[in-house]
KEDREN-205561 format. One line per 4 residues: number of its first residue (from 0); their letters; for each residue x, y, z of N, C-alpha, C. Coordinates in steps of 0.2 Angstrom, whole numbers, plus 5000, padded with zeros to 4 digits. Layout:
<nodes>
NUM> a> X,Y,Z,X,Y,Z,X,Y,Z  ...
</nodes>
This chain:
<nodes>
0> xxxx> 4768,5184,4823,4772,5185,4829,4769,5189,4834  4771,5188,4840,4769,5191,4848,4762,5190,4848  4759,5182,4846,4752,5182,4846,4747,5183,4841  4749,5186,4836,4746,5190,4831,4746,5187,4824
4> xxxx> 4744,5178,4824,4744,5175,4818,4742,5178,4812  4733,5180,4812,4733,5183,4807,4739,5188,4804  4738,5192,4808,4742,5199,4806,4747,5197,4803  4751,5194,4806,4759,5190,4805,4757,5188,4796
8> xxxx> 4752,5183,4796,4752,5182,4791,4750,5185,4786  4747,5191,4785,4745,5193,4780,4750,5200,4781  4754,5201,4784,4759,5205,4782,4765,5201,4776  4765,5194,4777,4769,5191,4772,4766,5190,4765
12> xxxx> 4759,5186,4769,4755,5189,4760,4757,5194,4755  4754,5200,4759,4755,5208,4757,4762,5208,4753  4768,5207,4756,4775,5207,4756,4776,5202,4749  4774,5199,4749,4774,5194,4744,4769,5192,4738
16> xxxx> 4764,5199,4736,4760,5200,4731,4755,5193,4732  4753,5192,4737,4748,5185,4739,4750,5183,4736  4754,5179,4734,4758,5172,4733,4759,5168,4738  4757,5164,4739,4754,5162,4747,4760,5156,4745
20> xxxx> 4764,5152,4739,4772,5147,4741,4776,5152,4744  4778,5158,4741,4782,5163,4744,4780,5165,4749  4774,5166,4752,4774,5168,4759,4774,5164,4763  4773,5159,4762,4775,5151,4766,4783,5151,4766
24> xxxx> 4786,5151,4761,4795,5150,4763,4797,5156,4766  4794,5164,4765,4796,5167,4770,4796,5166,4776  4789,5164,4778,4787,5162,4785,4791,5159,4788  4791,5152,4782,4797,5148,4786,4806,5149,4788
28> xxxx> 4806,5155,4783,4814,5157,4785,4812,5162,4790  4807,5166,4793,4809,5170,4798,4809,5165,4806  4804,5159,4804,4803,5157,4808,4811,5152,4811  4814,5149,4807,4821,5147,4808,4826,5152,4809
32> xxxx> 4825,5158,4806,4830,5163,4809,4828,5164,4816  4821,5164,4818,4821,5165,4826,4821,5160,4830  4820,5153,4825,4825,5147,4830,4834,5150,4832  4836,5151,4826,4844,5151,4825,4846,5156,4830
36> xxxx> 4843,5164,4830,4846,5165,4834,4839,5169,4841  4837,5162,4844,4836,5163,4850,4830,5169,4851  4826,5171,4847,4824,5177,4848,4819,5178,4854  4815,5172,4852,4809,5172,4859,4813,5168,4865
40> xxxx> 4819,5167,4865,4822,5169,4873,4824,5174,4876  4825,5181,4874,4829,5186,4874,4828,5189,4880  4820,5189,4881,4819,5193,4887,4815,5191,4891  4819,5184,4890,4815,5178,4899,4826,5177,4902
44> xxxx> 4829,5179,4899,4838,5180,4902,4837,5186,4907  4840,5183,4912,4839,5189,4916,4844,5196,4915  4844,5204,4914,4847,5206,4911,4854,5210,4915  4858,5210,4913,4863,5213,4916,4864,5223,4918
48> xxxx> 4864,5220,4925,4862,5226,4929,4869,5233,4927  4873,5229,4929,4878,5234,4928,4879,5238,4919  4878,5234,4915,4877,5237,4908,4872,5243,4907  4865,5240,4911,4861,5245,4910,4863,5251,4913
52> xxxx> 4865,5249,4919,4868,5257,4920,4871,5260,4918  4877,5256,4915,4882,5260,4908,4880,5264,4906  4873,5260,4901,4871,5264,4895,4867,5268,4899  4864,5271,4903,4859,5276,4906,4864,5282,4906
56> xxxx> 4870,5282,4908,4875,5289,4908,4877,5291,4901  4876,5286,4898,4877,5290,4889,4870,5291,4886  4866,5286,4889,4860,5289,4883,4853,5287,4889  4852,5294,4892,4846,5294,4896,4841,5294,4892
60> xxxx> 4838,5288,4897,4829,5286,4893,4827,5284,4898  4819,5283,4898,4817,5279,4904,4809,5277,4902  4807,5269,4901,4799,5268,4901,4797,5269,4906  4791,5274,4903,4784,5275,4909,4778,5273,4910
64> xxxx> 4778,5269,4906,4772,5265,4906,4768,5263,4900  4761,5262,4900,4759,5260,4894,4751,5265,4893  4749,5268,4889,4746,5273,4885,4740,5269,4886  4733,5270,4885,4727,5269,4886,4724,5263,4881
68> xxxx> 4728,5262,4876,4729,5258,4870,4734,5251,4872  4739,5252,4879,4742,5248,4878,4749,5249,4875  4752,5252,4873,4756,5256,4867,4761,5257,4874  4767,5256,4874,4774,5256,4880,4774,5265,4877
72> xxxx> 4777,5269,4882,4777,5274,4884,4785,5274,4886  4788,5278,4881,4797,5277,4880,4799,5283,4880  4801,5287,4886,4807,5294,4884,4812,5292,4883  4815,5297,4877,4821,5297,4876,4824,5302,4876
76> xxxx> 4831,5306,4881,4831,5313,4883,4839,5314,4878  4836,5312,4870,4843,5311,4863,4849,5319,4865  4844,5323,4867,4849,5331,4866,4851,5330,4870  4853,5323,4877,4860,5324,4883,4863,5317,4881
80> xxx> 4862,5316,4877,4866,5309,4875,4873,5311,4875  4877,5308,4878,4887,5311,4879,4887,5305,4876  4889,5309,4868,4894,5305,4861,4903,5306,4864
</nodes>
């Protein structure tokens, strides 16, 4: 997933004691689950502006960028979250 064939697959392997039918049918259920529910279109929809603002007055965060590795850079300021 996200480019990362091998990875992807030997994560199921792993998951699945290399029994490579069972990592086949997993693969192919997560792969249909991501047909079913739309996964790899989630963030090509353009996003609703007014929600984000909702949630920013209950739960302040903010992405800064990405770390030298590529790695997203995510504050989350949890101790002003208004439950």
């Amino acid at each position: 997933v996200a480019g990362d064939v091998d990875g992807t697959l030997t994560r199921f392997l792993e998951a699945n004691h290399w029994k490579v039918e069972e990592a086949h049918a997993a693969v192919q259920s997560m792969v249909r689950w991501r047909e079913e529910n739309k996964i790899d279109q989630l963030l090509s929809k353009p996003s609703n502006v007014l929600l984000q603002r909702s949630l920013c007055q209950f739960c302040p965060s903010s992405h800064h960028g990405f770390d030298k590795a590529g790695h997203p850079i995510h504050v989350e300021l949890s101790g002003k979250y208004k439950w």
